[in-house]
C-alpha positions as YAML, in Angstrom:
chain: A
units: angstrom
residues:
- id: 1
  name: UNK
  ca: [8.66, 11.64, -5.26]
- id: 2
  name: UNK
  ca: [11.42, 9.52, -5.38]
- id: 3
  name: UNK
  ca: [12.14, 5.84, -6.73]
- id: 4
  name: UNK
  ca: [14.61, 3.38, -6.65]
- id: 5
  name: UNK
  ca: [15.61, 0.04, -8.74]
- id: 6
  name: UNK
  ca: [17.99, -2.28, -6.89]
- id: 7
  name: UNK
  ca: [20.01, -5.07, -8.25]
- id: 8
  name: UNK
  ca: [20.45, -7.80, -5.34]
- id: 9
  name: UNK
  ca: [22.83, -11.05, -5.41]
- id: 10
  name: UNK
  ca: [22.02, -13.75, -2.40]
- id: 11
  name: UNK
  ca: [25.49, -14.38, -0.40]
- id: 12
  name: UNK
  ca: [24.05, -17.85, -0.64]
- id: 13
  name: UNK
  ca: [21.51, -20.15, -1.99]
- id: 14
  name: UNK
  ca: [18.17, -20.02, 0.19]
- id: 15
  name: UNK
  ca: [14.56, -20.18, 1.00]
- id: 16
  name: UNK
  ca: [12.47, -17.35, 0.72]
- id: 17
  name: UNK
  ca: [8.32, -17.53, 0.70]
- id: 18
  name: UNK
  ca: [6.57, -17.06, -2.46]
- id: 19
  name: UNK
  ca: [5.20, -13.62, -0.79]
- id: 20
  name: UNK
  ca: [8.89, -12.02, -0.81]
- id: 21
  name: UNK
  ca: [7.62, -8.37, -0.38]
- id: 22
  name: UNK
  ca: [6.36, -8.75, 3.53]
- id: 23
  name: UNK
  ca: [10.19, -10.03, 4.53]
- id: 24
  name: UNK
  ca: [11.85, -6.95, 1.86]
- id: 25
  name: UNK
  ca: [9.49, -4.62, 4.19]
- id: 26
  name: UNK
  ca: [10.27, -5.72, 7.43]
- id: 27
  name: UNK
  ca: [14.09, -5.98, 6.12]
- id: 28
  name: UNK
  ca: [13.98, -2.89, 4.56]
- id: 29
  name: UNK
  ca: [12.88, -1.19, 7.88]
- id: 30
  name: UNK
  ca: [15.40, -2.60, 10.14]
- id: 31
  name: UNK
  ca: [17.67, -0.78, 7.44]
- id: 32
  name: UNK
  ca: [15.93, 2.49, 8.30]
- id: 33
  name: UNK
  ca: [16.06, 1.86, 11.84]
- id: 34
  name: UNK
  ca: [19.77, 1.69, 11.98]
- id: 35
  name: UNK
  ca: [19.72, 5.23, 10.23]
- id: 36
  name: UNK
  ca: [17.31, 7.08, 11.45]
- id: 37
  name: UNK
  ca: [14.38, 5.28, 13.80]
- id: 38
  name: UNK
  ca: [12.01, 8.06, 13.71]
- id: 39
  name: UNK
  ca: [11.38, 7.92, 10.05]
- id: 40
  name: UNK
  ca: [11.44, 3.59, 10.10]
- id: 41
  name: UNK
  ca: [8.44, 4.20, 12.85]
- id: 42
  name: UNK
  ca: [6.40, 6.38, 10.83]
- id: 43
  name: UNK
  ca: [6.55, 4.66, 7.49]
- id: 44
  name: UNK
  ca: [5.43, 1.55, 10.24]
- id: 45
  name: UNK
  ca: [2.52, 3.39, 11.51]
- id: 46
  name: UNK
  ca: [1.30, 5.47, 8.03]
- id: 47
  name: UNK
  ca: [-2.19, 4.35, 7.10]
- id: 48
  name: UNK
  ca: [-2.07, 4.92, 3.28]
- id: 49
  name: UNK
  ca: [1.88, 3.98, 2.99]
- id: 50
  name: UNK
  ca: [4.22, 6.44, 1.57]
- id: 51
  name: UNK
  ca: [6.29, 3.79, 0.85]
- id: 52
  name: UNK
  ca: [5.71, 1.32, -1.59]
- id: 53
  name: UNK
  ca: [8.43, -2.17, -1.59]
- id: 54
  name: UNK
  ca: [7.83, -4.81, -4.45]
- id: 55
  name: UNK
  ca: [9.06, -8.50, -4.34]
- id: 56
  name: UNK
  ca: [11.97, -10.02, -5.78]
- id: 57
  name: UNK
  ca: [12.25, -10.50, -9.37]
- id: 58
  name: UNK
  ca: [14.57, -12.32, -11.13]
- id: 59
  name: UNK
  ca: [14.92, -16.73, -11.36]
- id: 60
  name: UNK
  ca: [13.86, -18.86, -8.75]
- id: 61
  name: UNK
  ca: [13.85, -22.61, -8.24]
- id: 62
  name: UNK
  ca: [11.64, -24.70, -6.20]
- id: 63
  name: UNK
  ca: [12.34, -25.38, -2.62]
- id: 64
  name: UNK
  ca: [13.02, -28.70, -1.13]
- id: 65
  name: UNK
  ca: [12.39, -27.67, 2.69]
- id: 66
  name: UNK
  ca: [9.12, -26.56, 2.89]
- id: 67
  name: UNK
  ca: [5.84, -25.97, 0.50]
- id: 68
  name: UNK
  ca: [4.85, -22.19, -0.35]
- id: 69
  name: UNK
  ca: [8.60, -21.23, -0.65]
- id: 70
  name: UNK
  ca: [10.99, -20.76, -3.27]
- id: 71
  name: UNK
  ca: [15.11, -20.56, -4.11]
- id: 72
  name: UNK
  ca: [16.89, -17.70, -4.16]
- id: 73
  name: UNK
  ca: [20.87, -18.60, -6.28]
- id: 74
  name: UNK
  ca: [23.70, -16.47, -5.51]
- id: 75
  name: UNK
  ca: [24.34, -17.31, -9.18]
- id: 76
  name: UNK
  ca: [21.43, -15.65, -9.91]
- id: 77
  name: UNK
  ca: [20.65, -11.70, -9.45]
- id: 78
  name: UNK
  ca: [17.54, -10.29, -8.36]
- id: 79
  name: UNK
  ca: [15.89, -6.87, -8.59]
- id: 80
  name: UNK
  ca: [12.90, -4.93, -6.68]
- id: 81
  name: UNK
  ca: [11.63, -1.41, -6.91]
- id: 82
  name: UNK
  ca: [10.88, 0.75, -3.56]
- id: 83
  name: UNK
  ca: [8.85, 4.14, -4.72]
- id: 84
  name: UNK
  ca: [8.40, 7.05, -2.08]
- id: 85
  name: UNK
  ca: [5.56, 9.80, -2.70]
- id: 86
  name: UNK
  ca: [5.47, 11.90, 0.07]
- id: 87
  name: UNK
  ca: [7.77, 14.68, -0.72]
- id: 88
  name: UNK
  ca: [8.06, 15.76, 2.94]
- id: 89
  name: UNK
  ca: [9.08, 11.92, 3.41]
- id: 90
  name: UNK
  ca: [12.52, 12.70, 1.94]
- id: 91
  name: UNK
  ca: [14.18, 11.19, 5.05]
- id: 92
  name: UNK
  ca: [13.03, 8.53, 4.44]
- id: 93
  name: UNK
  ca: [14.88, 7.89, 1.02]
- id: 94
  name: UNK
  ca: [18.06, 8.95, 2.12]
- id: 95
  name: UNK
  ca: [17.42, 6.80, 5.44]
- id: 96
  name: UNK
  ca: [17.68, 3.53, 2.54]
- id: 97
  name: UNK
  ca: [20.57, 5.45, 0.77]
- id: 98
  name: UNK
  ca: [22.80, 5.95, 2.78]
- id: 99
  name: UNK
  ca: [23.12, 2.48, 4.58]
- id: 100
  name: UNK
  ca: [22.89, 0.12, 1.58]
- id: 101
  name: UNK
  ca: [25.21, 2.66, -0.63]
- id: 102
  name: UNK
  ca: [27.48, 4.75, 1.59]
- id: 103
  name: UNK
  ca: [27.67, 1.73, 4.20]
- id: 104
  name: UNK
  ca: [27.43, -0.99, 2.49]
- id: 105
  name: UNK
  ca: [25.04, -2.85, 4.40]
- id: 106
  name: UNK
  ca: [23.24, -6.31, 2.92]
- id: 107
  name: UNK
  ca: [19.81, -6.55, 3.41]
- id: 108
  name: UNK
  ca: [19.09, -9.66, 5.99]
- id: 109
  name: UNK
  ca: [16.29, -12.05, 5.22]
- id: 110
  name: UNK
  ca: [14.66, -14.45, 7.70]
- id: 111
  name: UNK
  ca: [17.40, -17.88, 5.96]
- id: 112
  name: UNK
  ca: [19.46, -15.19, 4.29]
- id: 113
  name: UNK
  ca: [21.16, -11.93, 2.87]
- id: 114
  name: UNK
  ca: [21.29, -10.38, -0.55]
- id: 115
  name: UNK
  ca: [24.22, -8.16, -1.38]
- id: 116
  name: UNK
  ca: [23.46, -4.86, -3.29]
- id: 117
  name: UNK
  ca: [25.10, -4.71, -6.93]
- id: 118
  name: UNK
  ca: [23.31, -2.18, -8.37]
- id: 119
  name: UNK
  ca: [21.09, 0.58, -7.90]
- id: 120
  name: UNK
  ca: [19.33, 3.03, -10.11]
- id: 121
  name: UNK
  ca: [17.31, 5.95, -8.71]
- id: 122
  name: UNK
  ca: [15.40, 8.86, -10.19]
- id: 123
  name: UNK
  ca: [13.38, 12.14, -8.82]
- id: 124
  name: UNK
  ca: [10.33, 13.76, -9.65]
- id: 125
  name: UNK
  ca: [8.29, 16.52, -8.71]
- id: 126
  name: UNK
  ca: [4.54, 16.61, -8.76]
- id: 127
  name: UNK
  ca: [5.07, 20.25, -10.70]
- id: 128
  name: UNK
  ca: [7.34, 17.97, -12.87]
- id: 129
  name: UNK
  ca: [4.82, 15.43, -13.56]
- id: 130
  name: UNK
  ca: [1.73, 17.92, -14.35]
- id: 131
  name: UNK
  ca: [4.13, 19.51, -17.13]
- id: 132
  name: UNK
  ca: [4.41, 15.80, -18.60]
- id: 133
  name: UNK
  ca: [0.74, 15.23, -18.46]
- id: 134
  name: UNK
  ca: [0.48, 18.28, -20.90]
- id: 135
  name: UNK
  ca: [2.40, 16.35, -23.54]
- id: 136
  name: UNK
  ca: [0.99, 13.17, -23.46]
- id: 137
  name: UNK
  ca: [-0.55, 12.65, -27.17]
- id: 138
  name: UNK
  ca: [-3.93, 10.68, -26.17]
- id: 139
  name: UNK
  ca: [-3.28, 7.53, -26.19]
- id: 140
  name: UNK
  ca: [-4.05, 3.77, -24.44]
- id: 141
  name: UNK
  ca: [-2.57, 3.62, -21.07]
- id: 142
  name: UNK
  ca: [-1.46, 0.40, -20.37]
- id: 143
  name: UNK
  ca: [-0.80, -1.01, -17.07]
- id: 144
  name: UNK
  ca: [1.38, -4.01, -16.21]
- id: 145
  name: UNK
  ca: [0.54, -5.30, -12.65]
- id: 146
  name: UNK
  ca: [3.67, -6.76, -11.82]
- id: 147
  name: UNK
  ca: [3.10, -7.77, -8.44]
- id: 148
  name: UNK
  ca: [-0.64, -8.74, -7.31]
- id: 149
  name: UNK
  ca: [-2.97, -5.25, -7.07]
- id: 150
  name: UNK
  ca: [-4.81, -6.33, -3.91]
- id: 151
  name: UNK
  ca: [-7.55, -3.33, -3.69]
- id: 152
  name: UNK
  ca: [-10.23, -2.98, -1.13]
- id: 153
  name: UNK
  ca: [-13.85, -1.85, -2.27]
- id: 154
  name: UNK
  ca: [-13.75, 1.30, 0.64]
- id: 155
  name: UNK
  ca: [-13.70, 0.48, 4.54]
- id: 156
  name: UNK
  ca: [-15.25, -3.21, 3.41]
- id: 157
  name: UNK
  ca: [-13.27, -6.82, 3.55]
- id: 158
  name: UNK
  ca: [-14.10, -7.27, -0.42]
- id: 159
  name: UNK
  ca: [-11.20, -7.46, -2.75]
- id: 160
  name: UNK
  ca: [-10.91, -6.33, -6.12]
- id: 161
  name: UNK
  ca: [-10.01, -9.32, -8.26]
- id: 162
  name: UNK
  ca: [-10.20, -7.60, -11.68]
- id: 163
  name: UNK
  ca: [-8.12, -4.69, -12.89]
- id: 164
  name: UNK
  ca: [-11.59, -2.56, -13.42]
- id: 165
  name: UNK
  ca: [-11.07, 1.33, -14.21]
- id: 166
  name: UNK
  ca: [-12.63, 2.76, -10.97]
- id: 167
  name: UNK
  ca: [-11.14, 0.49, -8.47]
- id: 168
  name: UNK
  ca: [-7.86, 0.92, -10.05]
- id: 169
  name: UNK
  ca: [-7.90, 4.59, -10.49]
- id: 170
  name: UNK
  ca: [-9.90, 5.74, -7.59]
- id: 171
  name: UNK
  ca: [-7.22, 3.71, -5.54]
- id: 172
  name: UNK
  ca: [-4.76, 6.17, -7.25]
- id: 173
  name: UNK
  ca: [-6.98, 9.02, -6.49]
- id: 174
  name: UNK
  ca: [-6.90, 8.50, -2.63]
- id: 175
  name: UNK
  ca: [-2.82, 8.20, -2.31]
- id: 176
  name: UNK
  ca: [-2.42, 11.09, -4.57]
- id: 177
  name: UNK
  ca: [-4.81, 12.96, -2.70]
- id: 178
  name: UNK
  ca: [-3.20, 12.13, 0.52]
- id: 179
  name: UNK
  ca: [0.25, 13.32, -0.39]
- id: 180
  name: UNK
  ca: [0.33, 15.84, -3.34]
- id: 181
  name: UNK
  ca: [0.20, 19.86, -2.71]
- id: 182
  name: UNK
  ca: [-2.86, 21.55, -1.86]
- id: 183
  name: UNK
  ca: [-3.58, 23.09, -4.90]
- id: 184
  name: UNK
  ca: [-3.07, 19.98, -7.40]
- id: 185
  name: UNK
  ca: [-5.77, 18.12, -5.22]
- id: 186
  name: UNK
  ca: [-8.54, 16.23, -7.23]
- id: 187
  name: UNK
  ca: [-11.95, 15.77, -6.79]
- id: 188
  name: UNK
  ca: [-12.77, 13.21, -9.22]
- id: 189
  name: UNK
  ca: [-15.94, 10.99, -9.09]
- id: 190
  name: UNK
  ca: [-15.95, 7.17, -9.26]
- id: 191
  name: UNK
  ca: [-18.63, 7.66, -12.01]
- id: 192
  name: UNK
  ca: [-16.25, 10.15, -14.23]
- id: 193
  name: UNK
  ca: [-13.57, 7.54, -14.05]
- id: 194
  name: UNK
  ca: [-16.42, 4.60, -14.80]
- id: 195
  name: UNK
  ca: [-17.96, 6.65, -17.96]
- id: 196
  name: UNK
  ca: [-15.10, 7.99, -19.63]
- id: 197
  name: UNK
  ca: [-12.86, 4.67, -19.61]
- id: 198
  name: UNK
  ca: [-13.00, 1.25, -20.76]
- id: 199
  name: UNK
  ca: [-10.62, -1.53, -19.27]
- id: 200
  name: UNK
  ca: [-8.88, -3.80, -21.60]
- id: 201
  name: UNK
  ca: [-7.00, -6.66, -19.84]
- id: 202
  name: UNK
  ca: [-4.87, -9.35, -21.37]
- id: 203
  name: UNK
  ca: [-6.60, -12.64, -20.59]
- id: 204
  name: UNK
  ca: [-2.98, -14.24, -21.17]
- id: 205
  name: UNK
  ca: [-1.14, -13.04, -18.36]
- id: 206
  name: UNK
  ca: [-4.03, -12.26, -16.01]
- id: 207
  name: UNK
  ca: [-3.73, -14.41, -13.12]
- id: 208
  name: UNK
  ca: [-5.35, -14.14, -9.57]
- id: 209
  name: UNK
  ca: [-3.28, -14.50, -6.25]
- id: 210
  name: UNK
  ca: [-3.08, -14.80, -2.43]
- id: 211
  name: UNK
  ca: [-0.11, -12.67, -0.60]
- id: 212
  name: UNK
  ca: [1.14, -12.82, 2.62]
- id: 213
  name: UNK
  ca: [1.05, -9.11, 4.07]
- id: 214
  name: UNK
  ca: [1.32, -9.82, 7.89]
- id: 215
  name: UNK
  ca: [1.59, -11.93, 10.71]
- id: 216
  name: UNK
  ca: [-0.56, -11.67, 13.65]
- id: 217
  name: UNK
  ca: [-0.32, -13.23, 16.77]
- id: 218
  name: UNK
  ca: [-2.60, -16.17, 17.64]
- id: 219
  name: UNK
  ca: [-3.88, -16.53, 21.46]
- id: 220
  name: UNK
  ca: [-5.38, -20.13, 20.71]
- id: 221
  name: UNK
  ca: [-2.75, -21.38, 18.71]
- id: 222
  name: UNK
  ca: [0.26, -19.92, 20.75]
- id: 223
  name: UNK
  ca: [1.74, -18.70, 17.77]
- id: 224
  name: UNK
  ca: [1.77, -16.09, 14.84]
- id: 225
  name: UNK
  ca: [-0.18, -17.26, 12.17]
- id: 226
  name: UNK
  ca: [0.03, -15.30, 8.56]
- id: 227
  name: UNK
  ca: [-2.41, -12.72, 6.94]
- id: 228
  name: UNK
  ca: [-3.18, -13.16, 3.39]
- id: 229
  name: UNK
  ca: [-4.99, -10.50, 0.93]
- id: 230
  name: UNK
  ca: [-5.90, -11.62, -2.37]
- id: 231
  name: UNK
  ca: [-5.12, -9.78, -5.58]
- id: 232
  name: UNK
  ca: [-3.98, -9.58, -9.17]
- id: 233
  name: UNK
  ca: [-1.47, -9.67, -12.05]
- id: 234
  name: UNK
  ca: [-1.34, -9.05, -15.73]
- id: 235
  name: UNK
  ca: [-1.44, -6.70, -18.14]
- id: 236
  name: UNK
  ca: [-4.36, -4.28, -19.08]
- id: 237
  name: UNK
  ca: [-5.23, -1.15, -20.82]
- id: 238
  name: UNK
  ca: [-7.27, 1.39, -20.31]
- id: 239
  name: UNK
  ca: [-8.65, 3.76, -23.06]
- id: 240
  name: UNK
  ca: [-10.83, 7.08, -23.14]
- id: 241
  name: UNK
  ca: [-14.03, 7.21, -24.92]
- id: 242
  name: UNK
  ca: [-13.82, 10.12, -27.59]
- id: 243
  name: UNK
  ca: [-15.80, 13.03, -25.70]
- id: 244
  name: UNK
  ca: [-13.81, 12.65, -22.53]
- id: 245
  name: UNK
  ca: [-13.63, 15.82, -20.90]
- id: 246
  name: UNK
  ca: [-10.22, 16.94, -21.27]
- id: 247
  name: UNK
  ca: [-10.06, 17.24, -17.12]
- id: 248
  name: UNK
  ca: [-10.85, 13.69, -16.28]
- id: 249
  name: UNK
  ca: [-8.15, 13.26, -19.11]
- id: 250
  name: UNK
  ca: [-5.88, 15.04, -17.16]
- id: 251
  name: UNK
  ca: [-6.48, 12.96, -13.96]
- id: 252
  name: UNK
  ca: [-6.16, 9.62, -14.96]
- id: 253
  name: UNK
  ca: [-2.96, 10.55, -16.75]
- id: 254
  name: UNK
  ca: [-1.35, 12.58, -14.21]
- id: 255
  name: UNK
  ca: [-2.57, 9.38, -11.72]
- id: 256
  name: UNK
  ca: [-1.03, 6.57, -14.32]
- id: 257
  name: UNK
  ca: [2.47, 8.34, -13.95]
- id: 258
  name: UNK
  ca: [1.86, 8.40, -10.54]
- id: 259
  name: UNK
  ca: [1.56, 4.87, -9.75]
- id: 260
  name: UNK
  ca: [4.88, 4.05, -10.81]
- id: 261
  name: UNK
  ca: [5.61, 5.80, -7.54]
- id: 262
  name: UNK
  ca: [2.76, 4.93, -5.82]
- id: 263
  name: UNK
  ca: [1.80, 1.43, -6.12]
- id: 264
  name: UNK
  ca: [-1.92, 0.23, -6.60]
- id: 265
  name: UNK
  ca: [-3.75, -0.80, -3.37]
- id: 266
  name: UNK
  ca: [-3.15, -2.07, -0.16]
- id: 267
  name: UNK
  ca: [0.39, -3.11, 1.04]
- id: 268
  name: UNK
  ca: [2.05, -1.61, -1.37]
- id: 269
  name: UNK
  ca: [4.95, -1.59, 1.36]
- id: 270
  name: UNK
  ca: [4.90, -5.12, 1.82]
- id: 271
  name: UNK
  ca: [5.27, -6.09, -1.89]
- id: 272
  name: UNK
  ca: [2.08, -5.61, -3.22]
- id: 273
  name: UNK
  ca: [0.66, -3.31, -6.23]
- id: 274
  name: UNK
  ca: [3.67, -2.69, -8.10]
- id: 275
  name: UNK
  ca: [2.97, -1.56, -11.39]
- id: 276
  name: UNK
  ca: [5.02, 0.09, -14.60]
- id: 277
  name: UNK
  ca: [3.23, 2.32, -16.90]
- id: 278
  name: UNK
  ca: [3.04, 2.69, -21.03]
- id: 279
  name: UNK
  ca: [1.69, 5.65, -22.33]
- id: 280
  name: UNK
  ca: [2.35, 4.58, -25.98]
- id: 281
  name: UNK
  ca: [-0.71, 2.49, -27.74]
- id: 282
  name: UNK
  ca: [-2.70, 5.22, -29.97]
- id: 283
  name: UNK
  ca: [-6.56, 4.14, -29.79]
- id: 284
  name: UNK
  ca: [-9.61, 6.21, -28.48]
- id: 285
  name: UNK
  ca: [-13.45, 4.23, -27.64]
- id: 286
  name: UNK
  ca: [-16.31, 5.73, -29.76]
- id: 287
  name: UNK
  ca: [-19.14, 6.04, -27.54]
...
């Protein structure tokens, strides 16, 4: 699994939509596609995403132009996170390195390009990250939803609008599953996840949202018109009961530290379900 931080500066001030993730995506692919088209095409076509692109961060200002958009400042610097689980996906990585780094290469926008200043990257095995799960000391695992989580309740059209402990994990369940080596796959059920947690969510900074993931073209209207999916930010923390089995344990911690990489949800490639991770707050739930 691989991740990477980049630090962005705009070449100039412009519009971007509130949504930035669907417009890093697409960006990000043409990237690929200069590099090496057969991996852009199959990140494109994957079904549970290997790939996982958040939106811009950083200080915007309000646009003049048109409603549901923001500024970008080339004063200003901006960062986003891209995660890749899929270790046979390596390609893919070094089909972002090696253009924005080696080459040089900005990363065009619909109004606009951002100029790469930094970026940070790290590696991890998933033999790496079962050792970790061996020392983690037991206690609250909080989530920070940084971009809206926007899960779907199985093959339905009903959203998730609340960070609850099965939706979030057994979202986490199904990527790792899909990616991960043979022998580390899990068979958690929904119910082991719903009796041995409890969600705690900040009320402060939980907020509700609708993202634009896609455009699809509209026969009537003549025109693409946007896709939305709704979702969810904030904070919240999830704690074992004490009796726990020590395998569900193991799960949900090995699947926190995953989602760093992973990304909660749908369209996690288009700038949805980015997430960081503290394992630090010491507190068990008594049955």
């Amino acid at each position: 699994m691989q991740q990477m931080m980049l630090t962005v500066r705009p070449t100039t001030d412009f519009e971007v939509p509130d949504s930035t993730g669907y417009q890093l995506y697409s960006a990000l692919l043409a990237v690929m596609r200069s590099s090496n088209p057969e991996a852009s095409e199959r990140v494109h076509d994957s079904e549970i995403g290997t790939i996982a692109v958040s939106g811009l961060s950083g200080t915007f200002g309000r646009a003049a132009k048109r409603p549901g958009n923001k500024m970008l400042y080339s004063r200003q610097t901006y960062r986003f996170h891209v995660g890749i689980t899929d270790p046979a996906e390596i390609e893919i990585f070094q089909s972002l390195i090696q253009p924005l780094i080696l080459e040089g290469m900005d990363i065009n926008l619909e109004a606009g390009s951002l100029f790469i200043e930094e970026v940070k990257s790290s590696v991890l095995t998933f033999e790496e990250l079962m050792g970790a799960v061996s020392r983690y000391d037991g206690g609250a695992i909080e989530f920070v939803f940084m971009s809206p989580a926007c899960i779907q309740y199985g093959n339905s059209s009903v959203t998730e609008m609340f960070p609850h402990r099965v939706a979030v994990f057994n979202s986490l369940l199904s990527k790792w599953n899909h990616v991960c080596p043979e022998e580390l796959k899990m068979s958690v059920l929904r119910d082991e996840f719903a009796r041995n947690l409890l969600e705690k969510p900040d009320a402060k900074s939980y907020d509700t949202h609708s993202v634009m993931v896609n455009t699809a073209y509209d026969g009537k209207r003549g025109h693409p018109r946007p896709i939305f999916k709704q979702g969810f930010t904030g904070r919240c923390a999830y704690r074992f009961v004490r009796d726990a089995p020590q395998d569900v344990r193991n799960a949900v911690v090995a699947l926190a530290m995953f989602a760093e990489y992973s990304g909660v949800g749908s369209s996690v490639g288009r700038g949805c379900g980015w997430v960081r991770v503290d394992m630090g707050a010491k507190e068990e739930v008594r049955r």
